[in-house]
Structure formats: C-alpha cells, structure tokens
RONU-716859 format. One line per field, with one value per residue (C-alpha): x, y, z; residue number from 0. Coordinates in Angstrom, 2 decimals, padded with zeros to 5 digits. Example, Ala and Ser with C-alpha at 12.3 -4.5 7.8 and 13.67 -1.06 7.14 Angstrom:
2
x (012.30	013.67) $
y (-004.50	-001.06) $
z (007.80	007.14) $
num (0	1) $
! end
This chain:
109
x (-029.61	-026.46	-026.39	-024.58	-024.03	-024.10	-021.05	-022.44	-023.52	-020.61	-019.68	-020.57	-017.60	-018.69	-019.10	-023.29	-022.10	-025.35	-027.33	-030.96	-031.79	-029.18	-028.73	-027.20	-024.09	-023.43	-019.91	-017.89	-013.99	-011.21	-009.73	-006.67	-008.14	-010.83	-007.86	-006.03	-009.61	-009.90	-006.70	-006.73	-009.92	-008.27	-005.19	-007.17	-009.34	-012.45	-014.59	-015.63	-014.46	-017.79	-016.88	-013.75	-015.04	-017.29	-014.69	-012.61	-015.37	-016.08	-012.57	-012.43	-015.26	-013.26	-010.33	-012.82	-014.08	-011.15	-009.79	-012.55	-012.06	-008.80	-009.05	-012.22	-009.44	-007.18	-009.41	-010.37	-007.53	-004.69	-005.97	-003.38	-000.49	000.10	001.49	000.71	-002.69	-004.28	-003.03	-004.42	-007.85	-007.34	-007.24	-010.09	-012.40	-011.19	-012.45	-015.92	-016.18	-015.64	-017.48	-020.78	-020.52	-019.64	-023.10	-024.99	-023.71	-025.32	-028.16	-028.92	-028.92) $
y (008.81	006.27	003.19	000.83	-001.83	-005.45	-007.67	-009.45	-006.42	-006.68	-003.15	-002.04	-002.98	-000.10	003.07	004.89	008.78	009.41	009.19	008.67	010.37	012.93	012.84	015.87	015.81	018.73	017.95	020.54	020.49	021.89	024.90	023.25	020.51	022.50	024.71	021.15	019.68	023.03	022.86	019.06	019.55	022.25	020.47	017.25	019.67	019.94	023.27	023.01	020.51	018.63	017.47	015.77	014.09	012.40	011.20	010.06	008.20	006.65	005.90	004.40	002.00	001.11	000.03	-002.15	-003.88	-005.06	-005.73	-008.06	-009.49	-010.11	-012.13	-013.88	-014.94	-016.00	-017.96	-019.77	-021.37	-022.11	-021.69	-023.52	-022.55	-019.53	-019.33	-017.29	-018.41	-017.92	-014.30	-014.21	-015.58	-013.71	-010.21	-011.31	-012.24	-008.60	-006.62	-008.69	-007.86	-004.30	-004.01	-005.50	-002.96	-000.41	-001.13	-001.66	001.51	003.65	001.43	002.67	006.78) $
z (011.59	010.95	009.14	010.28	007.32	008.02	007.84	005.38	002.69	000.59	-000.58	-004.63	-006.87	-009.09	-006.82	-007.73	-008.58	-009.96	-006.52	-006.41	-002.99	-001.58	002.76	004.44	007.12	009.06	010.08	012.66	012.39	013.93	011.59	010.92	009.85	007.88	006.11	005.28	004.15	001.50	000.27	-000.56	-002.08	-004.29	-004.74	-006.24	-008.81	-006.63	-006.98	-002.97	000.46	000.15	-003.39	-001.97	001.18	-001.57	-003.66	-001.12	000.60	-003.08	-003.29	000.33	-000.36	-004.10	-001.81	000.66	-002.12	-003.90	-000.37	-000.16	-003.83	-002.96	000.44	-001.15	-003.84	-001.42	000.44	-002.60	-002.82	-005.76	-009.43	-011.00	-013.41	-014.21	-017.72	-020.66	-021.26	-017.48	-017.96	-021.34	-019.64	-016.63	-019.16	-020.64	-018.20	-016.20	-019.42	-019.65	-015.75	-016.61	-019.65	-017.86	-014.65	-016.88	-019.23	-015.85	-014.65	-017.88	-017.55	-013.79	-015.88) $
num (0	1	2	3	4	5	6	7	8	9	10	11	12	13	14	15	16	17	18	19	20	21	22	23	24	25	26	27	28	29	30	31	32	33	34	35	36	37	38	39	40	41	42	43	44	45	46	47	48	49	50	51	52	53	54	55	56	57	58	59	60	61	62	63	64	65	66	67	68	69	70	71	72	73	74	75	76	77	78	79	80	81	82	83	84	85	86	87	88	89	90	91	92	93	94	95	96	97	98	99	100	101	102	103	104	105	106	107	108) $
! end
C-alpha cells in the first residue's frame, strides 16, 4: 500500500529517526544502478544500501520543508530593515526554534 500525502500535510521540520512502526519495500533495480546504490551507501559511511535510501529520503523531505519555509516567507511579504538587530533577532529566534524541536525530539524517546 502507498500513501499518497495530501497537499496540505506540510512535511516534519525535524525528520522522526526513531520510528514507531517499521513498513517494508521490496524494491528491484537494475545492477548498475544497484552497484552505484552500494557504493554511495559506502562512500557516505553507511554499513548496508537500505541505510542510505533512508537518509536520503530524510534528507529529501529536510529540503521540502525548508523549501516550503522559504516560499511561505516569501509570500509573507517584506519584514522590514534589515540591520544589525533583525539579524541579531533573526539568530535568536532560529536557536529557540531549534532548541524547542530539538527538546520535542528527546521528548518523543
């Protein structure tokens, strides 16, 4: 069975590495495309190919989301000056951001 998200289910900012259920894919591939598969995963520190299709799908949906952060921004529309201070703000409010995903992440352990 596929899911098919909605449009509107926004993707997780913070990728879940510590799944809760586990689903199986039985995926055939060419064997170039197998060899190339095994010796990315090896290149990028990965003890098997499965490893790295995970992490690159977890990277993939990292991308979507900040892809969406990012045109959600734009859409918003002008924030105003930017001088030293909205950077200083800007830092700030990024490592509150991270800090509460971050706790929420060790929370979901």
């Amino acid at each position: 069975m596929h899911f098919i998200p909605h449009p509107d289910d926004a993707p997780s900012p913070v990728p879940d590495r510590h799944f809760a259920t586990m689903a199986t894919l039985n995926l055939g591939l060419p064997d170039d495309l197998l060899a190339y598969l095994d010796e990315q995963a090896f290149a990028h520190g990965h003890d098997d190919s499965a490893q790295y299709v995970v992490e690159v799908l977890h990277q993939h949906r990292e991308r979507q989301a900040l892809k969406s952060r990012l045109i959600n921004s734009i859409k918003s529309g002008p924030a105003g000056f930017a001088d030293d201070q909205y950077f200083k703000e800007l830092l700030e409010e990024a490592e509150a951001e991270d800090a509460r995903l971050r706790k929420g992440a060790r929370d979901e352990r």
